[in-house]
C-alpha positions, 0 to 999 in steps of 0.5 A: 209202760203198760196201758192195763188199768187196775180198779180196785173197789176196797182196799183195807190194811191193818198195819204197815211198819218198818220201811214199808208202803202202799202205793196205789198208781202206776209206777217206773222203779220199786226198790224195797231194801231193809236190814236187821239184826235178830237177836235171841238171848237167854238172859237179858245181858247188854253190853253196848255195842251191839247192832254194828251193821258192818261187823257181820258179813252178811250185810257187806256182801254182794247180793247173788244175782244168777244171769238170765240165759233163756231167751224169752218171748212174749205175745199178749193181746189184751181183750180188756184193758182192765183188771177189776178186784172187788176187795183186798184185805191185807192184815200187814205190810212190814220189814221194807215191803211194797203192796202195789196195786197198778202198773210197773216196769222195773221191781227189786226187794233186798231184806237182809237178817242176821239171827243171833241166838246166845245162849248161856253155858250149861251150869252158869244160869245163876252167874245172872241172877 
């Protein structure tokens, strides 16, 4: 792991939601992963089974991650030891997000959204009236 420290004098958050988290400290494994559906409707029609998850393809399939090929090499040398930050002011943390102030080894964050717009056919605006 790494031996900076972080020191943060202030830290101010108006709004976390959905999955979301702060974590002060140091930490091995952040893994944020959120999934929603985005539905957009001209008229307000529910038929009852929306929000399936594992009807759409997108949540099913395997998230793409290209090989890392490159060989890479990296020298630091720390004259001080510490990161110092006067003040962070954060107006929102929101759909699985992390807001981490310390040290870590391993990060991954996966959100999936699926968009759906349903719009009515032209002419049929008073079929819902």
């Amino acid at each position: 792991m790494l031996t900076r420290t972080s020191s943060v004098d202030s830290l101010q958050v108006k709004q976390v939601a959905f999955c979301s988290v702060i974590q002060l400290g140091d930490s091995c494994i952040l893994n944020g992963f959120s999934r929603a559906l985005a539905v957009q409707r001209e008229a307000e029609i529910f038929f009852g089974d929306e929000g399936n998850f594992p009807s759409y393809p997108v949540f099913k399939r395997p998230l793409p991650l290209p090989p890392i090929t490159e060989k890479i090499s990296i020298v630091r040398h720390n004259l001080n030891p510490i990161i110092k930050v006067n003040k962070i002011n954060v107006i929102a943390v929101s759909s699985s997000s992390i807001l981490h102030v310390g040290n870590s080894q391993t990060v991954s964050m996966e959100v999936r959204v699926k968009h759906i717009r349903q719009l009515l056919l032209e002419g049929h605006e008073q079929d819902i009236r």
